[in-house]
C-alpha positions in Angstrom: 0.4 -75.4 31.0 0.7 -71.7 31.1 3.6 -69.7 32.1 3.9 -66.4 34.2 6.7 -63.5 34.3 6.6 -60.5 36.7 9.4 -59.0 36.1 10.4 -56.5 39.1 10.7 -59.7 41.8 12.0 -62.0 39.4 15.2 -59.9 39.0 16.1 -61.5 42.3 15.1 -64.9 41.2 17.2 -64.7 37.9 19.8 -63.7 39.8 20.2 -66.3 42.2 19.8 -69.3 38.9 22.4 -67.4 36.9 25.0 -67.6 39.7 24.2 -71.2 40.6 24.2 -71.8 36.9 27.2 -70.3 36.4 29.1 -71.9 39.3 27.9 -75.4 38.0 28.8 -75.1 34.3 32.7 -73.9 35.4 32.6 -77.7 37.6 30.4 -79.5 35.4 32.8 -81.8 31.9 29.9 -83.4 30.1 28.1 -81.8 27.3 24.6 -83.1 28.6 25.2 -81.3 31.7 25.5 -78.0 30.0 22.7 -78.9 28.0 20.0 -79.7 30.6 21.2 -76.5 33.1 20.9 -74.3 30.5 16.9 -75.3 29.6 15.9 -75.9 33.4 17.9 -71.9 34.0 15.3 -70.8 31.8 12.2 -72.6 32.7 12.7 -71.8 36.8 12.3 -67.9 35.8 9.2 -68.8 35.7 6.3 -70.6 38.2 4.8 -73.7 37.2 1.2 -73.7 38.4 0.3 -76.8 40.5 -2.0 -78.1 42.6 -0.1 -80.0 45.4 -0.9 -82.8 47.2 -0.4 -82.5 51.0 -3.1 -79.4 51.2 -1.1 -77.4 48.8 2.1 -78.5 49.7 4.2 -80.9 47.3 4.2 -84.4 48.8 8.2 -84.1 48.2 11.1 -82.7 46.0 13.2 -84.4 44.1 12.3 -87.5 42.3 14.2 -89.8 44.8 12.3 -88.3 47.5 9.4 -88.3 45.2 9.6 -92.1 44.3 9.5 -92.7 47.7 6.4 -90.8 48.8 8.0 -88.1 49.8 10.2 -89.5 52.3 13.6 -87.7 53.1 14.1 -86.4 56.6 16.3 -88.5 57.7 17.4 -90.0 54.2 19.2 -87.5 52.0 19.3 -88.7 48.3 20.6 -86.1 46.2 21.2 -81.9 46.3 17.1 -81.3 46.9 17.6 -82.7 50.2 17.8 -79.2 51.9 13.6 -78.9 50.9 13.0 -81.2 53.3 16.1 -80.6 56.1 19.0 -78.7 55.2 21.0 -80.7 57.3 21.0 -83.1 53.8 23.3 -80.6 52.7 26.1 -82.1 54.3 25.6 -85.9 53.8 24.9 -85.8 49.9 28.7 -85.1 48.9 29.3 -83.2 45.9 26.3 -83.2 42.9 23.9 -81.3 40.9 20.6 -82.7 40.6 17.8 -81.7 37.9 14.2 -82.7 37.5 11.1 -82.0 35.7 7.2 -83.3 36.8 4.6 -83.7 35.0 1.9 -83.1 37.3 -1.8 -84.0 36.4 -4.9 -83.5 38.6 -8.2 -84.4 38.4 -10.7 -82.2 40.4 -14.4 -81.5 40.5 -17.3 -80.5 42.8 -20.5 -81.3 43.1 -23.6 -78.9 44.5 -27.0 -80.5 45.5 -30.1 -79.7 47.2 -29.2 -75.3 46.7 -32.6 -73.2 46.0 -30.5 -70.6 44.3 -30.7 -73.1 41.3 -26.9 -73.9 41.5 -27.2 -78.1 41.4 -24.9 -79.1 39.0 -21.7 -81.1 38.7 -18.5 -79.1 37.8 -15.5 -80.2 36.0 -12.6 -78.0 37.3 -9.5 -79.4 34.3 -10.0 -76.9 32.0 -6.1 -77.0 32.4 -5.7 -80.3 33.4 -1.6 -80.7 32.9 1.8 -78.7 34.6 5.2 -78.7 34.4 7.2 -78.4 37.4 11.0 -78.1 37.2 13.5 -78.5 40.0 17.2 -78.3 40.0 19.9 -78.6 43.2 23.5 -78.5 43.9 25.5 -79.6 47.0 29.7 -78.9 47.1 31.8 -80.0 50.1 34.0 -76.9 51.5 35.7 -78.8 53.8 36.2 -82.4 56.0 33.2 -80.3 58.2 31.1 -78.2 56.0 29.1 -77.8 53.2 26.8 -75.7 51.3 24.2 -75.9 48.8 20.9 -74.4 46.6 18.3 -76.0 46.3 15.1 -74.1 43.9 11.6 -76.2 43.0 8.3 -75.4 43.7 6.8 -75.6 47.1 3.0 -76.4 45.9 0.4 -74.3 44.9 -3.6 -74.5 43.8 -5.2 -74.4 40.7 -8.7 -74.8 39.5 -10.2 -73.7 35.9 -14.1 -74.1 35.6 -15.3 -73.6 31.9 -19.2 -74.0 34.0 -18.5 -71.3 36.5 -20.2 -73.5 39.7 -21.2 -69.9 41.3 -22.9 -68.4 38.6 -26.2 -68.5 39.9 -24.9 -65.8 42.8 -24.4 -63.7 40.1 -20.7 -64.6 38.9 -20.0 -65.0 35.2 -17.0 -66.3 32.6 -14.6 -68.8 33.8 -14.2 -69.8 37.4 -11.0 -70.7 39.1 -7.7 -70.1 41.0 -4.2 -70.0 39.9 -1.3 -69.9 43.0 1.8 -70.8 42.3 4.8 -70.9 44.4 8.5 -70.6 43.6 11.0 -71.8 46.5 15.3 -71.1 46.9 17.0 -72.7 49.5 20.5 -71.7 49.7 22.1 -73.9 53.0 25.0 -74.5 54.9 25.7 -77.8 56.6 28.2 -78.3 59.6 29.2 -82.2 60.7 30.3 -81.7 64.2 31.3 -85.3 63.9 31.1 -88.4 61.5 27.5 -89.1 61.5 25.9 -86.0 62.1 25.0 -83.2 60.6 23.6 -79.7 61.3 21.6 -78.0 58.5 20.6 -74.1 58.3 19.1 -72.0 55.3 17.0 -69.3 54.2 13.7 -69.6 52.1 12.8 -66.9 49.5 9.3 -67.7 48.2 8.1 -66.0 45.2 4.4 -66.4 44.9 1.7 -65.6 42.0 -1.8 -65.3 41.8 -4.7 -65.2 40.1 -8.5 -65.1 40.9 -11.2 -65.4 37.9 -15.1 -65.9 38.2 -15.9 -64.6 41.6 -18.2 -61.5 40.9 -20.7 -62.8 43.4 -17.9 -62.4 46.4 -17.6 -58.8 44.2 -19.9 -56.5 46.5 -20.0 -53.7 49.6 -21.9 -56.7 51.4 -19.5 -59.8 51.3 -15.8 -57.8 50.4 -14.3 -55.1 52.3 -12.7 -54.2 49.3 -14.9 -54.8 46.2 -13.1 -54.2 43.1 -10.1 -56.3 44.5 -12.0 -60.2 44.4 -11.3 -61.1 41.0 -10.6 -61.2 37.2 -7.9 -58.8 37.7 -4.8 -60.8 36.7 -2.4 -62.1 38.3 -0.3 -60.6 41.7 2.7 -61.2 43.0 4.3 -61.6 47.0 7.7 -62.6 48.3 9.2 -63.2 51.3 12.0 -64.6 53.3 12.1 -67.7 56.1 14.2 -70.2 57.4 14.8 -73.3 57.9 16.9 -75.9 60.7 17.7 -79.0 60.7 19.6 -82.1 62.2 20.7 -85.7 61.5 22.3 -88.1 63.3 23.2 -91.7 63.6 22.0 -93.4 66.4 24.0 -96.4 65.4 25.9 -98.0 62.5 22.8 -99.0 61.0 19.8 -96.7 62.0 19.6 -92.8 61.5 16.6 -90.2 62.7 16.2 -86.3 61.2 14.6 -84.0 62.5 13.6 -80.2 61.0 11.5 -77.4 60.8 10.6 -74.3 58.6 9.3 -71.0 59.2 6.2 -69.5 58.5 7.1 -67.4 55.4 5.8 -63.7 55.9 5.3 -62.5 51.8 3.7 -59.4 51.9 0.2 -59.2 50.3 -1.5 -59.8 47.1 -2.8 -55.9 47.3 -4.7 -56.5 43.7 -6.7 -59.6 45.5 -7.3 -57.0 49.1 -10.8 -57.8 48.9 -10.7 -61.7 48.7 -7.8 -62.7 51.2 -7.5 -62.0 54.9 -5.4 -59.1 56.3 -5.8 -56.8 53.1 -4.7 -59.7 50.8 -2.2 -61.8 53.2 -1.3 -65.3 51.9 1.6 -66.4 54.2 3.3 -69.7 53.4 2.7 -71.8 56.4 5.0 -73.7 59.1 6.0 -76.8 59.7 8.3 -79.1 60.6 9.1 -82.6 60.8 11.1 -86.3 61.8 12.1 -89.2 60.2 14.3 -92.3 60.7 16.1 -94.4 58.1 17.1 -98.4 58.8 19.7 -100.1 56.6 18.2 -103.4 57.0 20.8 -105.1 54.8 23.4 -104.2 52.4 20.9 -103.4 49.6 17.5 -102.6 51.5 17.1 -99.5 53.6 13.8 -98.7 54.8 12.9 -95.0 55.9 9.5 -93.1 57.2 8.9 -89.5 57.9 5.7 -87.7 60.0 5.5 -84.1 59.0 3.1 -81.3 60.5 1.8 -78.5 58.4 0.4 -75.8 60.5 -2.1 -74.8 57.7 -4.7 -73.0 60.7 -1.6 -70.0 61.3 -2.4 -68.5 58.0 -5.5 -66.4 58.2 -6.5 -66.2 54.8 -6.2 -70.6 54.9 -7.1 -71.2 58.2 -9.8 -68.7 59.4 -13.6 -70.3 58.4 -15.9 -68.7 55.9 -18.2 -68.9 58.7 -16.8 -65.2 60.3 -18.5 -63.7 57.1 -21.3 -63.6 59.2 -20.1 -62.5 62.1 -19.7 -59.1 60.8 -15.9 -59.7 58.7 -16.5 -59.3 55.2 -14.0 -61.1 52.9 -10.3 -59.4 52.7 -10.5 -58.1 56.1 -8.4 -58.0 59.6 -8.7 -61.2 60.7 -11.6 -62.0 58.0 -12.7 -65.1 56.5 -10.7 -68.1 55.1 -10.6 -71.5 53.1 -10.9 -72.7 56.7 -8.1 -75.2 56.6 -7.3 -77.5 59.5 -3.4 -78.5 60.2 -2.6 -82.2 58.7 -0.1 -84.3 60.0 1.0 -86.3 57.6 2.8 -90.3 57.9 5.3 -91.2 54.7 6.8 -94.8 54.5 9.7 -95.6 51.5 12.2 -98.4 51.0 15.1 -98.4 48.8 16.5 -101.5 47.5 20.1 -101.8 45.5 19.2 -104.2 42.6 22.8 -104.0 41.6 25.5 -101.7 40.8 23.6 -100.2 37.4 19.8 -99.9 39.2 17.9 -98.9 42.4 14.4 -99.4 43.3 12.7 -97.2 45.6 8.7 -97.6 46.6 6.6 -95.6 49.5 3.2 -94.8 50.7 1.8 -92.0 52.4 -0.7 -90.6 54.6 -2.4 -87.2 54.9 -5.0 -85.9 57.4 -7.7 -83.9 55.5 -7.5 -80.5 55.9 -10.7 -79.4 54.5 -13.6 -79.8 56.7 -17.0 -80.9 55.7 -18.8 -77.7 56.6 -15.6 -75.4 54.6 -16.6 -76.9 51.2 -18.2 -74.3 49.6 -15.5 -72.0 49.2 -13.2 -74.6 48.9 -14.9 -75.3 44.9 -12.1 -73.3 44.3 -9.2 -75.4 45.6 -10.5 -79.0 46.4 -7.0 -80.1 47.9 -9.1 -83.6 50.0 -6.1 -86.0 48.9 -5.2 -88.0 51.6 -3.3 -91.3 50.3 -0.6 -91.9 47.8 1.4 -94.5 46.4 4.9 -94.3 44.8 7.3 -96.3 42.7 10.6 -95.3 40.8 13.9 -96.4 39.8 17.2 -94.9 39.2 19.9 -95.9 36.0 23.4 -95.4 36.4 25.4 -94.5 33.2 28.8 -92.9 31.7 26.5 -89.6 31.4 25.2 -89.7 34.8 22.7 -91.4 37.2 19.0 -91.2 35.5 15.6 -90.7 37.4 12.0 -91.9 37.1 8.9 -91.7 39.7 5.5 -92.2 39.4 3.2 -91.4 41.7 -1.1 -92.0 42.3 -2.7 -90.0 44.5 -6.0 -91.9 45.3 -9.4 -90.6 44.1 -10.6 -88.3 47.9 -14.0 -86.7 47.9 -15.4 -84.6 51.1 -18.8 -84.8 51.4 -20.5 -81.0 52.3 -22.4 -81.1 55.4 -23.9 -77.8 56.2 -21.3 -76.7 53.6 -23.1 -73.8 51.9 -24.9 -70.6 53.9 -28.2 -70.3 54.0 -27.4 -66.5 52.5 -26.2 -68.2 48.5 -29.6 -71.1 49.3 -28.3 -73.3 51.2 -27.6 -77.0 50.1 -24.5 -78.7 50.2 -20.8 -79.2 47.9 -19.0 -82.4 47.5 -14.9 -81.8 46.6 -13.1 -84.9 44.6 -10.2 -84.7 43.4 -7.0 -87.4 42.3 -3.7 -87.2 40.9 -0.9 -88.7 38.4 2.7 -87.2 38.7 5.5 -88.6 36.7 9.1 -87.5 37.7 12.4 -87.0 35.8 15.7 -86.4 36.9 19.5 -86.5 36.0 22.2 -86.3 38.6 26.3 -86.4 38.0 26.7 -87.0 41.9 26.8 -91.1 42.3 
């Protein structure tokens, strides 16, 4: 795992942890406590690179919501609840919550039939491990209202070639991608009535980048801006959104959710002009979302979530590579992309109350493919084809707080390329695979 600090926008993330931090440790009695805000304070000043599983989103945050694939719209478990719908805020009572992931992916491509004499198969874990930390807090104000911060990682992309796959364009050294993206949620929660809650907060996103590898994308014919396409560190962007959100109980024993988040406007990666669309423009996409929760019995509740991720309203992820030649080199208006389609995406959990020391929790979930068969090429760089996961995890109660544990498969995916790579770099075709393990952590002193 590596670790990144640029330290101009991070003033404004160090900022925001050391007054949550501070807040926490004036309410917070137990030494442990202390302890474990103290090392996850320090760790968040930095972004975890990741390679997410929903596209490059994070199937979900938290490791309640985690250990139940993700679900959490309409089932707020702990203070992380506001990633998902801020209206969460307001139904999770007073906690802190703290996590850690381990998050382990396993992607390669595969180019066959190419006359520029690029056939090969290409292992893409030269960094095959991250660590992702997390860490929320929810306080009551009032019988009505409630507020909260929430910071994790939204998702990201990575891929390290030690065989660069696009060497025989003329590229050389490593190959690979490194985005990583840094969330804070900061909400406020309003319950109208018992039962119901309304959610609002703002998103600051702190993104980096990196690009190594690409010299064949590195000229006046395919970049409008050759010179920024690669091997030139990383880059930073930031940016601010929003996000709404409402719960409500339909009756005593069923509940629905419903929420949705801005696109996220974060200014450019101006040292990566010549690779992105718009001058460098990596927006964090849309989406929104609904979910219902059943409290079958007194110890089973069942819950499922469908989420859209507008992935296609983000040029530089969205537009095809195919506009390269229609006259729009790389990094300009409008210019090409990853070619992404928007997935919607089904989640299904349960929880079950084993007794008053354990809970169980379980889920699946289902994700439409975003990258087409005919994107694959430039998609080497950030093979995000998962489409399936499975979840399990369990929770310990103690005297020194409620424990967490998830793990979570995501199920071997490979796109096949068809008519995947131009005629212009010989033609032929890429196949994507990737899979994934992520084990989960947390601690919580709100139960």
């Amino acid at each position: 795992m590596t670790l990144y600090f640029d330290f101009p926008p991070v003033l404004a993330v160090i900022s925001a942890i050391s007054a949550v931090t501070t807040l926490i440790n004036s309410r917070l009695r137990k030494n442990v406590a202390a302890a474990c805000l103290t090392a996850i304070s320090g760790t968040l000043l930095f972004a975890s690179s990741a390679h997410a599983t929903n596209g490059y989103f994070m199937d979900g945050v938290g490791p309640k919501a985690q250990s139940m694939a993700g679900v959490g719209v309409a089932l707020p478990q702990d203070a992380l609840a506001a990633a998902s719908n801020p209206a969460g805020t307001g139904l999770v009572g007073n906690r802190t919550d703290i996590g850690f992931s381990w998050f382990s992916p396993d992607r390669s491509a595969r180019i066959s039939g190419n006359l520029a004499g690029a056939d090969g198969n290409y292992d893409g874990n030269e960094t095959s491990a991250f660590l992702i930390p997390e860490i929320g807090y929810a306080r009551e104000i009032s019988a009505r209202w409630s507020y909260g911060v929430a910071v994790y990682g939204n998702g990201g992309m990575n891929t390290d070639y030690s065989s660069n796959p696009f060497a025989a364009f003329g590229a050389s050294g490593d190959a690979g991608v490194d985005l990583s993206q840094l969330i804070i949620t900061p909400s406020l929660a309003f319950r109208p009535t018992p039962g119901q809650s309304l959610g609002v907060a703002a998103t600051f996103a702190y993104q980096l980048f990196e690009a190594n590898g690409l010299q064949a994308f590195d000229n006046p014919y395919v970049s409008a801006e050759p010179g920024k396409v690669t091997n030139n560190g990383h880059d930073s962007a930031y940016g601010w959104g929003i996000k709404l959100g409402w719960i409500g109980q339909l009756r005593e024993d069923v509940t629905l959710g419903v929420s949705w988040s801005s696109k996220i406007e974060t200014g450019t990666f101006d040292d990566y002009a010549g690779l992105f669309a718009d001058r460098g423009g990596f927006d964090i996409p849309a989406s929104y979302a609904a979910g219902i929760s059943w409290t079958a019995s007194p110890a089973l509740t069942l819950a499922a979530d469908w989420q859209r991720i507008e992935y296609s309203g983000v040029g530089s992820v969205g537009n095809t590579l195919n506009l390269l030649f229609q006259g729009k080199p790389l990094g300009s208006d409008e210019g090409p992309g990853f070619g992404w389609s928007d997935v919607e995406v089904i989640k299904l959990g349960a929880v079950y109350a084993l007794n008053d020391e354990i809970t169980l929790r379980g889920g699946v979930s289902h994700a439409e493919q975003p990258i087409p068969n005919d994107q694959a090429f430039i998609n080497i760089l950030a093979p995000a084809v998962i489409e399936d996961h499975a979840s399990v995890g369990a929770d310990w109660r103690t005297s020194l707080g409620e424990w967490t544990m998830s793990y979570t498969h995501a199920f071997e995916e490979t796109v096949s390329g068809n008519g995947s790579i131009p005629m212009a770099f010989g033609g032929g075709e890429a196949d994507l695979t990737m899979s994934q393990d992520i084990l989960r952590f947390g601690w919580s002193n709100g139960f």
